[in-house]
N, C-alpha and C positions, 0 to 999 in steps of 0.2 A: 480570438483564439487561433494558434496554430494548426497549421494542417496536419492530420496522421503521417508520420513515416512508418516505414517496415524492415525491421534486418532479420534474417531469418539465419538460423543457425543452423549445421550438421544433427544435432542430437543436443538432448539436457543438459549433458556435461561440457560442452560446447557451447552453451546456452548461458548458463554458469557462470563462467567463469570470464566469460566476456562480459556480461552484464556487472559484474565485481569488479572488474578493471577500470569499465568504462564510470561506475560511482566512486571508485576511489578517485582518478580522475577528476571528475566534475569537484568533489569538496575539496581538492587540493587546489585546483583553478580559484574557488570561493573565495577561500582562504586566502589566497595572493592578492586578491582584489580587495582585500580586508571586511569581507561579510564575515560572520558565523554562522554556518550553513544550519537550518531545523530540515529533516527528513522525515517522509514517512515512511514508516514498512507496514508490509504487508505479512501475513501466514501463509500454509500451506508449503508444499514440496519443494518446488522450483523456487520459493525466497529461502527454504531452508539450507537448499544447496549455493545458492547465493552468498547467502548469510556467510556459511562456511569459508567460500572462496576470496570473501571479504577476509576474514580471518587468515587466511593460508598467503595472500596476494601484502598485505595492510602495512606487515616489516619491512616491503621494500618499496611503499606510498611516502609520500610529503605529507601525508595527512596528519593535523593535531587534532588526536581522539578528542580532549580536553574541548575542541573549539567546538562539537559538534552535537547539537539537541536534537532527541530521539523521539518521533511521535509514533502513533499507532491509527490509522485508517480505522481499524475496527478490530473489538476485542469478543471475547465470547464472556457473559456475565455467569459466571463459573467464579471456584474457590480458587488463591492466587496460584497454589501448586497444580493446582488440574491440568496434566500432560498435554491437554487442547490446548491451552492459552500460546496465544501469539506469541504475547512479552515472554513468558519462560523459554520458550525455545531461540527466541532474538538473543535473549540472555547467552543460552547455553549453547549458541551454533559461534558466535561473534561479540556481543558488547565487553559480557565480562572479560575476555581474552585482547582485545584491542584497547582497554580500560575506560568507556565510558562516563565520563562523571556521575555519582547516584542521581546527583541534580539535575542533572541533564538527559535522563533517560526519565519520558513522563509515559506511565504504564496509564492505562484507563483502569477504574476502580473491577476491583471482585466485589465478590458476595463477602469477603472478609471486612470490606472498607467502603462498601453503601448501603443503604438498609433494602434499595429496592433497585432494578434499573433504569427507572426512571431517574431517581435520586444519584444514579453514577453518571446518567448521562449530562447532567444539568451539570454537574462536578468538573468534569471533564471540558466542558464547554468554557466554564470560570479558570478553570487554570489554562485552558487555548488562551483566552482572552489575554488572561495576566503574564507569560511568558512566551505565546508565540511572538513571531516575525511579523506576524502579518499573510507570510506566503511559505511555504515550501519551498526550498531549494530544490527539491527531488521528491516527488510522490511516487513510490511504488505499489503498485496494484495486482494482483492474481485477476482473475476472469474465470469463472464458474462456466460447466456445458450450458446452462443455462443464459450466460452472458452476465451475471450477477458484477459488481466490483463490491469492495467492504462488505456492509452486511445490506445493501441494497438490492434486492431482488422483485425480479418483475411481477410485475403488479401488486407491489406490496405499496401500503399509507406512507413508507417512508419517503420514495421518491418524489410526494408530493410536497416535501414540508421545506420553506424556503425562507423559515423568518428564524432558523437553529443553525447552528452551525455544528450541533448533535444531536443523535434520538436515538431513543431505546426501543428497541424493535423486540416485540413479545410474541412475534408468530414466524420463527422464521421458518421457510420448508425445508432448512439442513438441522441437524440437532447440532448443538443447543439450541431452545425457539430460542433463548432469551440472548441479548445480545446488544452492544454499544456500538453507532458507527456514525461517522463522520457524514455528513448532507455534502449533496452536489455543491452547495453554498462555499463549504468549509475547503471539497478537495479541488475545488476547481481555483484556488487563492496559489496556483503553484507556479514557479515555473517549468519545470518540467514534469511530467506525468509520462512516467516508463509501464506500459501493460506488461507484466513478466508470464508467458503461456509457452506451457510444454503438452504434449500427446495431443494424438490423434481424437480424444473426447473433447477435445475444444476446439477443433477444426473448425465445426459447422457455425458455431459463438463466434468465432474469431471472422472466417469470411462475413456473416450477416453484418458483423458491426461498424465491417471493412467497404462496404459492399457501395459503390459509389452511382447503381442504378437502382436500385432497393432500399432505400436509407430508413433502416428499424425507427420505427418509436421507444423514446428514452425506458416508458413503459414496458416494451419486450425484450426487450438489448441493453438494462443499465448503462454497460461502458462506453456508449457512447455521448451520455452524458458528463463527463470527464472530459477537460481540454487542458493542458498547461499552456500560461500567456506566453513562452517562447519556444517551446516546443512538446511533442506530444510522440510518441516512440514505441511503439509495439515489437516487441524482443519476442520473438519466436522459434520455436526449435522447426525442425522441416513436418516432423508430421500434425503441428498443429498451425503451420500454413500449407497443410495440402489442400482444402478446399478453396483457397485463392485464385 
């Protein structure tokens, strides 16, 4: 696994918008090389503003939306319109607007389309199987003050499960408990793995998992269990690399 890099930006909007450039980029690069690039995204503020600058930036990319399959790190098992869900805001920030194929945008089940989340995550796992790559072109991840990535958080059962490549996580300590998220197994099949952290409340997550004389347990610090096979990039805005 590659070693951490760190670029550190002015501010979120700064954060942004380079972080949008720099993946338009990358799938346009794929694409030349003749892959079909599969991504993950991530939730949260800083991928929504992402999301966005994807959309704003996308008209004057090389990118063939068409060529490009959409995953989800982790979903919240909620109803599919519930304003938390990941995939609805991916939807309305960027896919629909750069025209993602429906086919190619693979949402993780609701409460609409599993009867339990056990049964979405198994779901979910069968369709990785049957239409992924193999690996990520691009894993993007959020980072919790906790250090959490997806829906793996410190010292929860799920970190320890290494024969899935999903699990349904029924205690999480953010609401929703209930929740689908990808295993170390699953996100670590990438080639890259982008951290996207904005503010000053991930500062402290962010130096710990950074921390090259202190090196956290997977256990305390999720993200640092997360490596991409060529490279591994922590996007930061300046106040959540101020504790570095």
């Amino acid at each position: 696994m590659s070693a951490a890099l760190v670029e550190v930006h002015p501010d979120a909007g700064a954060l942004a918008t380079a972080i949008a450039g720099e993946l338009l980029a990358r799938l346009a690069d794929a694409q030349a090389q003749g892959r079909e690039p599969q991504i993950g995204l991530t939730g949260g503020t800083i991928a929504d503003a992402v999301h966005r600058e994807v959309a704003r930036l996308s008209p004057g990319s090389e990118v063939d939306w068409a060529r490009v399959v959409v995953w989800w790190g982790d979903e919240r098992f909620v109803a599919p319109d519930d304003p938390e869900r990941n995939a609805g805001q991916a939807r309305a920030a960027f896919l629909d607007a750069v025209g993602v194929p429906a086919a190619h945008v693979h949402e993780m089940p609701s409460t609409a389309t599993a009867a339990d989340v056990g049964t979405g995550a198994t779901a979910y796992a069968s369709e990785l199987r049957e239409h992924g790559a193999g690996e990520f072109e691009v894993l993007m991840l959020g980072v919790g003050p906790d250090g959490h990535v997806a829906s793996l958080f410190p010292g929860n059962a799920a970190l320890d499960v290494d024969d899935a490549v999903t699990v349904a996580v029924t205690d999480s300590p953010k609401p929703p408990p209930e929740r689908i998220s990808l295993t170390f197994a699953a996100l670590n099949r990438s080639r890259s793995v982008w951290f996207l952290v904005s503010g000053e409340g991930k500062a402290d997550a962010v130096a710990r998992a950074l921390s090259e004389t202190d090196v956290p347990d997977v256990h305390e610090i999720p993200a640092v269990g997360v490596r991409g096979s060529e490279e591994t990039v922590w996007f930061l805005d300046r106040e959540a690399a101020s504790r570095l």
